[in-house]
C-alpha positions as CSV (number, residue, x, y, z in Angstrom):
1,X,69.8,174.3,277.9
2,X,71.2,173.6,274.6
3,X,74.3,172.5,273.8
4,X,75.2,175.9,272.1
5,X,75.3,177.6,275.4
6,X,77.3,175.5,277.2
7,X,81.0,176.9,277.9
8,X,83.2,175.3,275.5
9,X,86.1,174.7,277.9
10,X,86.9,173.8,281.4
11,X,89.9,175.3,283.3
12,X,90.3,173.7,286.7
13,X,91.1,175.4,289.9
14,X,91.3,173.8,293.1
15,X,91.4,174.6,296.8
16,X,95.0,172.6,296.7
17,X,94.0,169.1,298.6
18,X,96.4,166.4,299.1
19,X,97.4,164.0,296.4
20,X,94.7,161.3,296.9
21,X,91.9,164.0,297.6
22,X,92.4,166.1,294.4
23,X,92.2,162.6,292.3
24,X,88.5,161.9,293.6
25,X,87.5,166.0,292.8
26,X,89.0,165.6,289.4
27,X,87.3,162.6,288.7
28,X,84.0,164.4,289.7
29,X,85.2,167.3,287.4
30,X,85.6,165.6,284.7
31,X,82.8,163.1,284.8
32,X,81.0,166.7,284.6
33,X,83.1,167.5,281.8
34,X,81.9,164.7,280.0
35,X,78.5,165.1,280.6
36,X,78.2,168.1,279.3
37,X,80.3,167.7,276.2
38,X,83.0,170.5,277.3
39,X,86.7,170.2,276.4
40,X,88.7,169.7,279.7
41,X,91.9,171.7,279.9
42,X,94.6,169.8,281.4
43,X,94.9,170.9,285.4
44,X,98.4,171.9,286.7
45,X,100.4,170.6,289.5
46,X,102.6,172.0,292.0
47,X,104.4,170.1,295.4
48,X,101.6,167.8,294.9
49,X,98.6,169.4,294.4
50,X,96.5,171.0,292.0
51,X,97.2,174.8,290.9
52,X,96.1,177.1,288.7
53,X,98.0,176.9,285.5
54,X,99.9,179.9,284.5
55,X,101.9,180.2,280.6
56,X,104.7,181.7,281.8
57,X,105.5,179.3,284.7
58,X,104.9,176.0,282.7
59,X,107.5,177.4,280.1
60,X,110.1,177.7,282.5
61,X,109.6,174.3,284.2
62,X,109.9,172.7,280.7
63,X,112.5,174.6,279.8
64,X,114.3,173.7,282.9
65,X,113.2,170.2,282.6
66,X,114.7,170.0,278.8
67,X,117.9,170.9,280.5
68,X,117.9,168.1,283.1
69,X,121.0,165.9,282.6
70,X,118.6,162.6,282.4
71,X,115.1,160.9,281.9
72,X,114.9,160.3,285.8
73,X,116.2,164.1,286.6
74,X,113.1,165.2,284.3
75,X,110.7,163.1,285.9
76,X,111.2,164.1,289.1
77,X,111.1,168.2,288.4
78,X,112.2,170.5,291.1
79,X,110.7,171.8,294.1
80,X,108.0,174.4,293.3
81,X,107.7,174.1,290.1
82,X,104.5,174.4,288.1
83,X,104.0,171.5,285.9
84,X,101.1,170.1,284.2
85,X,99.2,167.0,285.8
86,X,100.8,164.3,282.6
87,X,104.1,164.7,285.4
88,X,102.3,162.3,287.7
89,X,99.4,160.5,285.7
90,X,99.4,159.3,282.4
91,X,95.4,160.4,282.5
92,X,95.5,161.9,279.4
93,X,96.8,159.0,277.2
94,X,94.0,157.0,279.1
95,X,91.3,159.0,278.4
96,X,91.6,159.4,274.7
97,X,91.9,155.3,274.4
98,X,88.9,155.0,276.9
99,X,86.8,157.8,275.5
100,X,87.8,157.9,271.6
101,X,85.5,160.6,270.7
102,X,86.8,162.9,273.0
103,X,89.9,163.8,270.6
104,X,91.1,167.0,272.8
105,X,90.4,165.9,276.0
106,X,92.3,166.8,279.0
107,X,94.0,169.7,276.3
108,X,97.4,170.8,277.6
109,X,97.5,174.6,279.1
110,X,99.8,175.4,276.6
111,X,97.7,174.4,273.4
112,X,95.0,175.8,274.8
113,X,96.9,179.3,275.1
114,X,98.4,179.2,271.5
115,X,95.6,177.2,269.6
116,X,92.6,178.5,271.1
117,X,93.6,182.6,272.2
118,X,93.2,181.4,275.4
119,X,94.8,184.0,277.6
120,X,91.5,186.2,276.2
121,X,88.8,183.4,276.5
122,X,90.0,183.3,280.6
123,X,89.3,186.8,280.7
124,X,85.9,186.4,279.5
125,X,84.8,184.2,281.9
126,X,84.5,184.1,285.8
127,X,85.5,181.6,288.5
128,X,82.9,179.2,290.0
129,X,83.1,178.0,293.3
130,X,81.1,174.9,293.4
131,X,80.5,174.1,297.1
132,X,77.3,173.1,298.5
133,X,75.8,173.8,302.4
134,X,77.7,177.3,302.5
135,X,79.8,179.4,300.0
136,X,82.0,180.1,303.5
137,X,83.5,177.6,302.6
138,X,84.9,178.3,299.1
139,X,86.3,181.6,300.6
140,X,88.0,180.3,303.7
141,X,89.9,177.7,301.1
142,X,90.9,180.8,299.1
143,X,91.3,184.1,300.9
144,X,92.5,185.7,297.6
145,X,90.2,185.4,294.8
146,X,87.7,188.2,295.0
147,X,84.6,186.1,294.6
148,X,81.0,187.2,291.9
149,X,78.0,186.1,292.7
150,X,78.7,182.4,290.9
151,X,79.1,180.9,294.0
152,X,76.6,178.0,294.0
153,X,75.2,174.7,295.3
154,X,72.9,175.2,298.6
155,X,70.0,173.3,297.2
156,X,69.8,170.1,295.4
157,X,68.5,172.0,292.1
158,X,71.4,174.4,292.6
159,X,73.8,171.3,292.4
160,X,72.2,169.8,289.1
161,X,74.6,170.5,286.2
162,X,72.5,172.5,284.3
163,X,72.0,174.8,286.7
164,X,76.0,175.7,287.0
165,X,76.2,175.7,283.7
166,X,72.8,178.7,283.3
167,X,75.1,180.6,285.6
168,X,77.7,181.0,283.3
169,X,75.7,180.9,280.1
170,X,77.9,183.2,277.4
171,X,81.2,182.5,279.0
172,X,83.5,180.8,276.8
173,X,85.4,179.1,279.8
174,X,83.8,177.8,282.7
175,X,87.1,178.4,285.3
176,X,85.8,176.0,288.3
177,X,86.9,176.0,291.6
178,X,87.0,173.8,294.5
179,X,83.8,171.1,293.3
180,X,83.3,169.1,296.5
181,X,83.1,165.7,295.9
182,X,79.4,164.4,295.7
183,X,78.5,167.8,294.5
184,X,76.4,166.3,291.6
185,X,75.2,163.1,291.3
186,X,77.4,160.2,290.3
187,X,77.0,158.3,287.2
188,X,78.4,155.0,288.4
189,X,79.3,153.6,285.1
190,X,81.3,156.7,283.6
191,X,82.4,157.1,286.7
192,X,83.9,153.5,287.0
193,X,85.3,154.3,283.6
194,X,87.0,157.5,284.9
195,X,88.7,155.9,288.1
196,X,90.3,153.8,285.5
197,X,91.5,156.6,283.3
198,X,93.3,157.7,286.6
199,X,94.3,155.0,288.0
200,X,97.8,154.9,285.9
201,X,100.9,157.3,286.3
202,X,103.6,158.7,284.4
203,X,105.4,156.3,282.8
204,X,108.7,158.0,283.4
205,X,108.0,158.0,286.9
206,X,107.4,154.3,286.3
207,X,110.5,153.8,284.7
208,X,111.9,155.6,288.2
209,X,110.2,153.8,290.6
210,X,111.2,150.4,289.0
211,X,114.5,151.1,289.8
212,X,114.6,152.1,293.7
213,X,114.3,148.9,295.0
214,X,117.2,147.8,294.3
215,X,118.8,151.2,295.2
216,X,117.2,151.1,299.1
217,X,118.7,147.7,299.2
218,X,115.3,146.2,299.1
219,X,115.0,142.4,298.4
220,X,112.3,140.8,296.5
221,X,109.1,140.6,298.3
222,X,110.3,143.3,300.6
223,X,107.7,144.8,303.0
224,X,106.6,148.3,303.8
225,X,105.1,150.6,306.5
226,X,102.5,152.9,306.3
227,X,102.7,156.3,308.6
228,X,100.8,159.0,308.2
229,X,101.1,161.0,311.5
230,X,99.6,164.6,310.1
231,X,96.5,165.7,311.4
232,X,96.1,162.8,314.5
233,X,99.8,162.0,316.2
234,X,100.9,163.9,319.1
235,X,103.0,161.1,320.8
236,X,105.5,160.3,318.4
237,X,107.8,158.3,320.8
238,X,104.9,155.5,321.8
239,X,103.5,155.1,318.4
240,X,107.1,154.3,316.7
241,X,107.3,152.0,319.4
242,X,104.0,151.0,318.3
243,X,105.1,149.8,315.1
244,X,108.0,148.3,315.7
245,X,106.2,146.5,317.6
246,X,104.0,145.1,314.9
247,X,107.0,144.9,312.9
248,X,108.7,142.2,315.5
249,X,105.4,140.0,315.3
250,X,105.8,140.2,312.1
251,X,109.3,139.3,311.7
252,X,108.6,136.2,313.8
253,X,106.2,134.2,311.6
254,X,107.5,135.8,307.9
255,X,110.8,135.3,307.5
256,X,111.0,138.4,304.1
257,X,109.5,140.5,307.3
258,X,113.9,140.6,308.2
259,X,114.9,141.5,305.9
260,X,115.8,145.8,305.4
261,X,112.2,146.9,304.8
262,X,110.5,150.5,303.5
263,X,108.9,153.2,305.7
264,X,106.8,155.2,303.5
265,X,105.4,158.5,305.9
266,X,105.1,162.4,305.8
267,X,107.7,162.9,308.6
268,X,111.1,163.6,306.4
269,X,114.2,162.0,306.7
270,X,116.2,164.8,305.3
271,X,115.8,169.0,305.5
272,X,113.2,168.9,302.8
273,X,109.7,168.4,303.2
274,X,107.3,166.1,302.0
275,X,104.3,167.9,302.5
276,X,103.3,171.4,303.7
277,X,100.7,170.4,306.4
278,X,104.3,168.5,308.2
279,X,106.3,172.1,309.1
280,X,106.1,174.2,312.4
281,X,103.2,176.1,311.2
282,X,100.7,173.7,310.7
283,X,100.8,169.8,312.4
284,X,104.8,170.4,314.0
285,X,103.2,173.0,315.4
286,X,106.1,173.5,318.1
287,X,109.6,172.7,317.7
288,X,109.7,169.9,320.4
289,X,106.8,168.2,318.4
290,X,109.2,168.0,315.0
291,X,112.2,166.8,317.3
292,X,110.2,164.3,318.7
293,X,109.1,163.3,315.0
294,X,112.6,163.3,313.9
295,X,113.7,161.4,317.0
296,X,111.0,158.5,316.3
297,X,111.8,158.4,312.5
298,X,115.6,157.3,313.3
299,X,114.1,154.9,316.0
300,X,112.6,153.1,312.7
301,X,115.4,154.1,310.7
302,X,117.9,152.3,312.8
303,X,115.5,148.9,312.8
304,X,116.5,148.1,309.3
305,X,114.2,150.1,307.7
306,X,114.8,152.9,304.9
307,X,112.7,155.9,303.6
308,X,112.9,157.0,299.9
309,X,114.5,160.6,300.5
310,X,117.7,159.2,302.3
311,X,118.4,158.5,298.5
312,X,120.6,161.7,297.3
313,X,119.3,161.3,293.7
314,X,115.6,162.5,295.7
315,X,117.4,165.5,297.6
316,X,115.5,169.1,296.0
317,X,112.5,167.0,294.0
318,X,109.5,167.7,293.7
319,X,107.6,166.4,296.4
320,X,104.6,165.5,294.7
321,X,107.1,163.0,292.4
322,X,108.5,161.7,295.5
323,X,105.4,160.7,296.9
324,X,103.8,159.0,293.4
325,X,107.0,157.1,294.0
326,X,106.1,155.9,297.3
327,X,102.7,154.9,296.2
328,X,104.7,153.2,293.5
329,X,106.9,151.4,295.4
330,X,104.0,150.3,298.4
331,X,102.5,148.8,295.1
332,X,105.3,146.4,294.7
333,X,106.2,145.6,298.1
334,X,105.4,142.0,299.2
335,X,103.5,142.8,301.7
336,X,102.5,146.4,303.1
337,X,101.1,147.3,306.4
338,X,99.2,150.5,307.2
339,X,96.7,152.1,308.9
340,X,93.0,152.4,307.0
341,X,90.7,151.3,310.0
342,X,88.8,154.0,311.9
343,X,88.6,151.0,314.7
344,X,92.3,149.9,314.7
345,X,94.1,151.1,318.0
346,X,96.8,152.9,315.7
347,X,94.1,155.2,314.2
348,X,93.1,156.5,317.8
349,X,96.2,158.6,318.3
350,X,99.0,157.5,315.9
351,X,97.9,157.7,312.5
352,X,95.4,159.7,310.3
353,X,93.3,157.1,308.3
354,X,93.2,158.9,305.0
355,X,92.9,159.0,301.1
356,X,96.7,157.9,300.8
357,X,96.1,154.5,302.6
358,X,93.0,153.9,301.1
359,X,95.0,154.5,297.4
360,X,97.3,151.6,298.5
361,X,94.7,149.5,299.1
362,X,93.1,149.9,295.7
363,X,96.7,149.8,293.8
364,X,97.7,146.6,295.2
365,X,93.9,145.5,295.1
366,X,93.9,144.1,298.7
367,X,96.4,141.3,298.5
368,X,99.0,140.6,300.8
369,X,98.4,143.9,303.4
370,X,97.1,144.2,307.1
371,X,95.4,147.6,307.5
372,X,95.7,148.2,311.3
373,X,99.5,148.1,313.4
């Protein structure tokens, strides 16, 4: 197909994945970007995941952002707001040093809108769902879109870029939706090259995180624990006893271990929630289930740990901010403790071995962490 043909841009939508599953789909994305020499638009973000952008909503979250009374009020946003993905990566800084010829890569929404008549290019084009094995999927993940027949991928040649990019031949946008990871093959090198474009955030929320330590009362070489209890715990009670209990063997041959350390987890410490999967419709599925949550939160709470929303500078921020910073601030710790075994006894029926442990492994590169309690 020549290059002619090809879409000129590339507007992301997703099915809204956690934080740490939308970073490997966007890297897939944009290694197909890249490929195929069409300009990325920059993706938006909202309570952590991955929206579709909208002019009317990023204007009002800057302009309420320009009227934040500081540099740490701005970088955290507000709850629900739409903002564009530079709020938690610095991905787009990265790309242009690591990809120099790329010169509008990863375009903001906005530019594109204004420089490029947008708003009509989008209405040229149609939105892909790239899933492979069954399209049911791509409909179950987005009840609302109304979808054409460019739902692809249930053969190998199907998944080959070319042959998305045939289906849309004449569009100017190529508006893609929900691309599965491993939906084309992987070009290790670029993709290598991509992880690392990625791998950095915001350097306001940088500038944040640098400071919390000292605000949580946290001592150098502090240590942190790792919960993730969505999707797997249904005993809350024994598993906080669990880790306390990992915490006292570890307080008896590290003497930093006594010190006031950090609980990093999706159960909140205050009214507002961290992520939507943690509420009474979806994993506190019954009211005596979040009580019991809250109830073994305070049991760790009240073992000289802390959590980063008992901070009333992090009350009505966006969640997606708040939980950047806690990757942030696992980075830093001394020593971190989590769960990213499938075999460890606190990934039976305590914690959900997921992308967000397996991020903290890679930030602090393996050093000074034990990955089972």
């Amino acid at each position: 197909m020549a290059l002619a043909e090809s879409p000129r841009f590339l507007v992301v939508h997703t099915a809204g994945d956690g934080m740490t599953r939308w970073s490997v789909a966007l890297a897939e994305t944009i290694s197909f970007a890249i490929s195929n020499n069409l300009t990325m638009v920059e993706p938006c973000v909202q309570n952590g995941r991955i929206q579709p952008c909208e002019g009317e909503a990023l204007a009002a979250a800057a302009r309420r952002d320009a009227a934040a009374p500081s540099d740490a009020a701005r970088a955290l946003g507000t709850p629900g707001a739409l903002r564009p993905l530079s709020a938690y990566r610095n991905a787009t800084a990265q790309f242009r040093a690591l990809f120099p010829q790329l010169a509008h890569f990863l375009m903001p929404y906005t530019e594109f809108l204004r420089d490029w008549n947008g708003e009509a290019l989008l209405q040229q084009s149609r939105l892909v769902c790239a899933a492979y094995m069954s399209s049911a999927g791509c409909n179950q993940s987005y009840q609302r879109n109304v979808w054409s027949d460019h739902i692809v991928g249930n053969s190998k040649e199907q998944r080959r870029p070319q042959a998305l990019l045939r289906r849309v031949r004449g569009q100017p946008v190529l508006r893609l939706y929900y691309l599965r990871t491993g939906f084309f093959e992987r070009n290790r090198s670029l993709m290598g090259r991509i992880y690392q474009g990625l791998s950095t955030f915001a350097p306001a929320l940088e500038a944040v995180a640098a400071t919390l330590p000292a605000a949580l009362g946290l001592q150098p070489g502090y240590f942190a624990y790792h919960w993730r209890s969505e999707k797997k715990c249904h005993n809350y009670d024994g598993c906080s006893r669990q880790l306390l209990a990992t915490k006292r063997r570890l307080e008896e041959s590290h003497a930093d271990a006594r010190r006031r350390a950090l609980l990093i987890s999706d159960i909140s410490a205050t009214n507002q929630s961290l992520w939507g999967g943690m509420s009474i419709g979806g994993h506190l599925h019954s009211v005596a289930l979040r009580d019991g949550a809250s109830t073994a939160l305070h049991r760790l709470l009240h073992a000289n740990m802390t959590k980063l929303e008992t901070l009333p500078e992090m009350a009505n921020v966006d969640s997606g901010a708040l939980s950047v910073l806690d990757l942030l601030l696992g980075a830093r710790a001394g020593f971190l403790v989590t769960c990213a075994s499938q075999h460890a006894p606190c990934a039976r029926t305590c914690a959900w071995v997921g992308g967000y442990a397996n991020t903290l492994r890679v930030l602090r590169r393996g050093r000074n962490m034990t990955y089972e309690w």
